[in-house]
Structures are given as C-alpha cells and as structure tokens.
C-alpha positions in Angstrom: 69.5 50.2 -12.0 72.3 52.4 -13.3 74.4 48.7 -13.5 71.7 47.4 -15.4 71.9 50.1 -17.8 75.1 50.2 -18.2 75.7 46.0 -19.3 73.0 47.1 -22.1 74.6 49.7 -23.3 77.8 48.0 -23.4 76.4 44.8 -25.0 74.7 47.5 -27.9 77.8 49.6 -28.2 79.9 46.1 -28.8 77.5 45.0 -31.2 76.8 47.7 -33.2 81.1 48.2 -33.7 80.8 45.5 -36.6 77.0 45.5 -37.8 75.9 46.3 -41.1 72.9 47.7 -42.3 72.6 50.0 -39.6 69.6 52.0 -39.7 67.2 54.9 -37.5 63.8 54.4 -36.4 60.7 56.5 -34.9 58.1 54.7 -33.2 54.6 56.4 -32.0 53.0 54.8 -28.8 49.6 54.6 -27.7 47.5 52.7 -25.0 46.9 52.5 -21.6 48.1 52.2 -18.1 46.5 48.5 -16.5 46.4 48.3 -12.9 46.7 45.2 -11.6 45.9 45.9 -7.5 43.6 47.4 -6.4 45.3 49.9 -4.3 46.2 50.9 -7.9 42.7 51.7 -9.7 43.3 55.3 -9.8 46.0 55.3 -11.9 44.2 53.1 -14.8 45.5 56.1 -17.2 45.8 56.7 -21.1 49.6 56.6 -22.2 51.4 57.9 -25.2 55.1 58.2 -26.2 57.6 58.7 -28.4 61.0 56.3 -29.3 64.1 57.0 -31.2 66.4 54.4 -31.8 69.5 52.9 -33.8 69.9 49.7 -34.8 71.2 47.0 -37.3 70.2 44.4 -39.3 72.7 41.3 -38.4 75.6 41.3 -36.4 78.3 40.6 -39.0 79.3 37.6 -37.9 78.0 34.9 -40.4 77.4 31.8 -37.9 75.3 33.7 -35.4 73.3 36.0 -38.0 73.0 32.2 -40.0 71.9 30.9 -36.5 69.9 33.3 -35.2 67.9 34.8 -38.4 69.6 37.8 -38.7 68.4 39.7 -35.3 68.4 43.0 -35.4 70.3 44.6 -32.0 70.4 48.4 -31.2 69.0 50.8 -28.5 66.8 54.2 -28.2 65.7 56.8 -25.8 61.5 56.0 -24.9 59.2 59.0 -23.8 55.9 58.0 -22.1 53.3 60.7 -20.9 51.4 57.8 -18.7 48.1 60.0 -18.1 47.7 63.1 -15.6 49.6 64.4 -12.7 49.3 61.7 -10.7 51.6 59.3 -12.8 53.5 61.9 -14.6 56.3 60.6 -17.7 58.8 58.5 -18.0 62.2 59.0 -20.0 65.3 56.5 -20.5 67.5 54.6 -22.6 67.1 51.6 -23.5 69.0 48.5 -25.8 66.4 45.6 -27.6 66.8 42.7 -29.9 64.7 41.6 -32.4 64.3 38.0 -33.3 62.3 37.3 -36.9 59.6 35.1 -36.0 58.3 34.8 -40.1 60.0 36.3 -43.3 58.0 37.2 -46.0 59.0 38.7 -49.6 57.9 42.1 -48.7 58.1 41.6 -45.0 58.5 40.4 -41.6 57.4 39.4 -38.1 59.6 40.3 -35.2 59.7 39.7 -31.7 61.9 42.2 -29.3 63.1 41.9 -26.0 64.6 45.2 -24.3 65.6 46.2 -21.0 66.2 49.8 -19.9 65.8 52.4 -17.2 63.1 55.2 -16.7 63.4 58.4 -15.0 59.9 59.0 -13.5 58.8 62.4 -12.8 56.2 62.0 -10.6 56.9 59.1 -7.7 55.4 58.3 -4.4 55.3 61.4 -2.0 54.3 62.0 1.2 54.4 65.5 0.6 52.9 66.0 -3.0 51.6 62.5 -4.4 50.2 60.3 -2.1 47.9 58.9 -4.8 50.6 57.0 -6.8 50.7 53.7 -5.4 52.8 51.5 -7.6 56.5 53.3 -7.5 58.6 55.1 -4.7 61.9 56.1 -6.7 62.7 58.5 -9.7 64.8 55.7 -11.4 63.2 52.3 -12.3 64.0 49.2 -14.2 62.4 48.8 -17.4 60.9 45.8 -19.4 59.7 45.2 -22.9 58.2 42.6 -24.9 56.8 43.7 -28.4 54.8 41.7 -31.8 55.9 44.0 -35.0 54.4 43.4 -38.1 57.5 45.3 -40.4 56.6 46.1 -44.4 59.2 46.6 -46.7 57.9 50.2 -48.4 61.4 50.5 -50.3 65.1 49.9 -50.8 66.1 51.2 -47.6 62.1 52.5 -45.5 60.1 50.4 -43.9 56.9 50.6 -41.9 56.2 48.7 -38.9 52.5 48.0 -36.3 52.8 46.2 -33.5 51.7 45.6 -29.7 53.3 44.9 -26.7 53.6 45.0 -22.9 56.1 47.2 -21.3 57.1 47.3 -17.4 58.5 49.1 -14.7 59.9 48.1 -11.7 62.6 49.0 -8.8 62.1 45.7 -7.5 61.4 47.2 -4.1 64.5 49.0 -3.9 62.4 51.6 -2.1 58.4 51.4 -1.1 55.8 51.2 -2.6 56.5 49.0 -6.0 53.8 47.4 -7.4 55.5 48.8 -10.7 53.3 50.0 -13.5 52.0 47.7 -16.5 51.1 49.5 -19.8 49.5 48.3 -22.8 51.2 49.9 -25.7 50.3 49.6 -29.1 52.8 51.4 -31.5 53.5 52.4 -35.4 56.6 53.6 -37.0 59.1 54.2 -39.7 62.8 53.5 -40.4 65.2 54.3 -42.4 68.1 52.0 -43.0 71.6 51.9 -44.7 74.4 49.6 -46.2 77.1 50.3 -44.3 80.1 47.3 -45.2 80.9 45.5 -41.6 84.0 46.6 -40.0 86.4 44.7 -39.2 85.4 41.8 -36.4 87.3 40.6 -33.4 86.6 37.2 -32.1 84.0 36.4 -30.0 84.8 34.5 -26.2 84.3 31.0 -25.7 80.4 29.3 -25.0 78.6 31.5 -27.5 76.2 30.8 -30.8 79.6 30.0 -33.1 81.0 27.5 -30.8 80.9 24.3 -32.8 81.3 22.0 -29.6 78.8 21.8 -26.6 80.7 22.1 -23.4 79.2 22.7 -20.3 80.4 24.8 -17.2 79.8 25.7 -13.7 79.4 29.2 -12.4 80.1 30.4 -9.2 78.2 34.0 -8.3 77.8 36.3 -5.7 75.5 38.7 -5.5 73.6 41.4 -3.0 70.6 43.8 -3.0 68.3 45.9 -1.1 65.0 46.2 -0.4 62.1 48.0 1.6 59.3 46.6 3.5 56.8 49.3 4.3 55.9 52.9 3.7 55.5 53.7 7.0 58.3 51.8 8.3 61.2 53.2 5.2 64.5 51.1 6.6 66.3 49.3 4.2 67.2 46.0 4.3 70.5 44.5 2.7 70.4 40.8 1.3 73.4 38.9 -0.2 72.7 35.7 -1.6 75.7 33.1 -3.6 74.9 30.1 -6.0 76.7 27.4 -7.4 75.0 26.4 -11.0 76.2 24.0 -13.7 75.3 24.7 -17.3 74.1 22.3 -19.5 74.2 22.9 -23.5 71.0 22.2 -25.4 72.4 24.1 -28.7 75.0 26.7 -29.7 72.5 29.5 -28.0 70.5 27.1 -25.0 71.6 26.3 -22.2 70.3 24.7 -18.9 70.9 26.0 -15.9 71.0 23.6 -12.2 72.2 24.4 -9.0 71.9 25.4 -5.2 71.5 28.6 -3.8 71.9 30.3 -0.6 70.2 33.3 0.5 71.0 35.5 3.7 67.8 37.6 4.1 67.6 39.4 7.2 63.8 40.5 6.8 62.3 37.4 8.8 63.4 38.4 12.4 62.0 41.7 11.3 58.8 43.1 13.6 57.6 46.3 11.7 58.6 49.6 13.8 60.3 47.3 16.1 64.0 47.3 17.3 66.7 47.0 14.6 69.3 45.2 14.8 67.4 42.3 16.0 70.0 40.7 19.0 71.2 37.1 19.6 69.2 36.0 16.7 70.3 32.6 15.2 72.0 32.2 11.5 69.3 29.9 10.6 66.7 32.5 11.0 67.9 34.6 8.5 69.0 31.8 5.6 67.4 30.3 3.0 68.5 27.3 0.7 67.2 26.1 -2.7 67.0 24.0 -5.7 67.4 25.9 -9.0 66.5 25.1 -12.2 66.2 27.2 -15.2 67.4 28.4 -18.7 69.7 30.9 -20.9 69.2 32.5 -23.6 73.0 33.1 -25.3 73.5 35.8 -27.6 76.7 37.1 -28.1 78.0 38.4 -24.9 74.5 38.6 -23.4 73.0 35.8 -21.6 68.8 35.7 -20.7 67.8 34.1 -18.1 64.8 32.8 -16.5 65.1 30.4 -13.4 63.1 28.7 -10.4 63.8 27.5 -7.5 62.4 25.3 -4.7 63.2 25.7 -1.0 64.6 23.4 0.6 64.8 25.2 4.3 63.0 28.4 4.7 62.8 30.1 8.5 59.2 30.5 8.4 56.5 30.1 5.5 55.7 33.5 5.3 57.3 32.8 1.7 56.0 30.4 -0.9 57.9 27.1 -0.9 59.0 28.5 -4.7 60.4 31.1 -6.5 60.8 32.7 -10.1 63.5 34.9 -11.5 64.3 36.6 -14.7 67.7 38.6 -15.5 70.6 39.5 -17.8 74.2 38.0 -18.0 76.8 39.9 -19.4 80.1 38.0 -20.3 83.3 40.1 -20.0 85.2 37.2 -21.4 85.3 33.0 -20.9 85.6 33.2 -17.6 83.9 36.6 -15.8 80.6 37.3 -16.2 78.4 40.2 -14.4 75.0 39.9 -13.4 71.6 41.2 -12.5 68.4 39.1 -11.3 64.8 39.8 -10.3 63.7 37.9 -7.7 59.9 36.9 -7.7 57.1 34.9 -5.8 54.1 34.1 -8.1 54.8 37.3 -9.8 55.1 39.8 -6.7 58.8 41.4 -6.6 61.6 39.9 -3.8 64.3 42.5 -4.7 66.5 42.9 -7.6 69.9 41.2 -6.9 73.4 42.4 -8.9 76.9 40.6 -8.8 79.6 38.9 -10.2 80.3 35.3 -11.3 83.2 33.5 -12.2 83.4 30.2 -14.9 84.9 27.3 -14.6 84.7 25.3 -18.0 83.8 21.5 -18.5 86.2 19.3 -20.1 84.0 17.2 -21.7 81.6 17.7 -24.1 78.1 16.8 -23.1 74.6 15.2 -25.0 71.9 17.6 -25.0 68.8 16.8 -22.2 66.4 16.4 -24.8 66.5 15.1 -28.3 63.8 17.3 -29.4 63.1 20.7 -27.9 60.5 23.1 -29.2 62.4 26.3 -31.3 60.4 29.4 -31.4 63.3 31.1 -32.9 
C-alpha cells in the first residue's frame, strides 16, 4: 500500500510542477456504509467526512489539455467517520483526476478517478473487535469513482454536488477483507487561481502528445502476499511474470495482449496443516493465462483494466477467469513500476506490485477498430 501511495503522489507532484490555474477545495461527505456479505450486515453504518485538496485546471501542456479536455489532476487528505465503534474512521491521502464529461457556459460535469490509502482505526481484533468483518489491517488501499455536477458562482469560486462510490481494500494482504463499500454523496466549494505555467520539461515517449502510434511489449515481474483464514493467519507469498504487447488505439488507448504465469503456492495448501508442503510438484503450484485488456494513458500514469483466461490451472477451485484493475507509473520510455489487483468475479486474489521494462516497436501500427466508443 505505501508503494501505491507513493507512484500517486509522485504522478501529482510531477503534474502539478507546471499546471496553471491551480486552485483549493473542501468537500462535505455524507452516506452510508453498504454491506455486500452477509457476514457483514452489522456494519451497514451511516458515514460522514471531510476532504481537503489541491488541484489544477490543465496540465500546461497544450496537446494533452487539447486532447483530454482540460482534466483537472491534484490530490487531498479524506476523513471518514464510517458509523460507531465497530467500524471506527478512516484518514489518508489521496491523488484524483477529473475528466469533463459536458461543459456548459456556467458549468460542468466531471468524472474522477482517485486512488489512495486509509489508515483505519478500528480493524479486525481478536481481542477488542471481533464484530468487524470486512478488514484485518490499519492500512488499506483506497478507490474512488465520483459524478460532480461543478457551477461556476464567480471569477475564481465554484460550487460542486455529486455522488459516488468509494472503496477499501488490502486485497487480502491480511484476513478478513471483504473491504468496505460506501455510498457517498458530497457538496463543496473551491477556490481557484491564475497562476502562469512554469516552465515544462518534455514528456517520455508513448504518451497523449505522441503524434505516431507505435506499439511495444512489456516485460514485468511482480510478487505479493496474501492470507487465507482467520484462524489459520500464515502468509502466503506469490510472484507471478507476464509478457504483454501493447497495441495503440489513439494517443491515450492502448490494448493490452499477452501470457501470464503465476506461481501460487496456496493450492497444495490443507488449512492448519503442515507447511512447507514436501515433494510437491511445480505444476501444482503454477498457473498460465491468456490476457487481454486496456490502458488508460495519461501523462506518466497508465490505468489499467485486464482479464485473463486460464489456460492450465492445478485444480478448479478457481474460476477458469480472472479480472484485474491497477496503476502504471512510467519512470521514463523504457521502466515502468506497477501495482495490480487481482480478482475473480469481483472477490479479491491479492494485490501484486513490480517492475516492468519496455521494449518499443519499430513500426507503427493500424488501430483494432475503426470506430471505438469515446466517453472522454
């Protein structure tokens, strides 16, 4: 989590070096906690909260404000008070962009996207909260997906109402993680400024002001960690590598095809029996897919959402398919670091982090498809 954290914060801090219009905004939160297991009913809880943030308007560099609306990038501390006791607060950074969905005269519908982490003060504990049910660790991964409405009130205030979905995970880092959902509607104010743009330093290779569409192949290698039980609190350590060639749709798209291989030692695994397991085989404990899926390129910062079909599996005690979502960050052309939650049909795998190295395409490729649906 604190890896995750830091690639956001780095992506905001390089971003926000040459922005204009820089501006400060508070945001009120309101709504509830929705459980969705029912190990979790109890903790079906009334949330407020509290953000401060910093963010601009544009990133200064004409082709990817021209190409991508002017988004607005930045980051903020959130506050949650998610009910009583039992689920306690939450409090962390976090960094977001805003894409405009539909501009107006006086104003203008945004969509974010942030990713964060969240101290929690009251976990799972065997000693003082056995009721919570959805988180084991202090620190946890955060998710957030917002519809603003923003009105222009002046020169340099605005007012903004919205709702959105905000999530919590460790990706079962440590037992139990069901992670919390909320329902959060919100209201705010900001204030904003005209700051000229500082001076800008070029941006790497395979980003929004490319003019040419070449594709590449990545090669990554990644590893995480997981739990399996309360009862039974070892941890298990996976590592998992890929191959994946990336395909340009546009200046910001990109798809993403490849093989993956993942060593996961949990299927030899006999709860509260002996570990290591001996003389077990190297097939037992690997997996192999099929993986196709999609980025997201802004700047330095890659989104992406993947899925993958097995091709061998040990056992089926896993579903013949998988989903993932994560964050790339590029350090230049050719290194990138990245983070990756692992999911079947929406229940958590682990989170896996790494490194990946690029290895560009000579030629410049057709897009897939002629016409593709933009939603921004």
């Amino acid at each position: 989590m604190k890896l995750k954290l830091h690639l956001l914060l780095c992506c905001w801090a390089g971003s926000l070096a040459a922005q204009h219009d820089r501006g400060m905004q508070v945001q009120s939160y309101g709504g509830f906690v929705f459980p969705h297991h029912e190990e979790m009913k109890r903790q079906e809880q009334h949330v407020v909260g509290l953000e401060a943030s910093w963010y601009a308007k544009g990133t200064g560099y004409k082709g990817m404000d021209r190409h991508f609306w002017n988004p607005r990038l930045g980051g903020g501390l959130l506050f949650l008070r998610m009910g009583d006791s039992l689920n306690g607060i939450a409090l962390g950074p976090h960094g977001f962009i805003e894409f405009n969905l539909k501009e107006r005269s006086h104003s203008v519908t945004t969509m974010r996207c942030a990713g964060g982490i969240g101290y929690f003060s009251r976990p799972f504990s065997m000693d003082n909260n056995l009721r919570n049910r959805a988180n084991g660790t202090r620190l946890n991964g955060l998710m957030q997906l917002q519809i603003t409405r923003r009105q222009y009130l002046g020169k340099n205030t605005e007012a903004s109402l919205g709702l959105g979905i905000t999530h919590y995970s460790n990706g079962n880092w440590k037992f139990p993680n069901w992670g919390i959902n909320m329902l959060l509607g919100h209201v705010g104010l900001a204030w904003f400024f005209n700051n000229a743009p500082a001076n800008r330093p070029a941006w790497p290779r395979f980003n929004a002001d490319t003019p040419c569409l070449r594709g590449f192949w990545n090669v990554s290698v990644r590893t995480g960690r997981r739990q399996i039980a309360i009862d039974d609190n070892r941890t298990f350590t996976m590592f998992m590598g890929e191959v994946v060639y990336h395909h340009p749709q546009s200046r910001s798209r990109l798809w993403r095809m490849g093989v993956n291989y993942f060593f996961d030692p949990i299927y030899p695994y006999i709860k509260f029996g002996p570990w290591p397991v001996r003389n077990r085989s190297f097939g037992s404990v690997s997996e192999v897919s099929l993986l196709f899926g999609h980025e997201y390129r802004v700047g330095r910062l890659g989104i992406i959402a993947d899925g993958g079909l097995y091709l061998y599996r040990p056992t089926d005690s896993k579903r013949k398919y998988y989903e993932a979502v994560g964050f790339k960050y590029y350090l230049n052309p050719n290194v990138v670091l990245m983070s990756r939650l692992r999911v079947h049909l929406f229940t958590a795998d682990y989170m896996e982090w790494g490194v990946g190295f690029n290895l560009p395409d000579k030629n410049i490729r057709k897009p897939l498809f002629k016409k593709e649906f933009v939603l921004f």
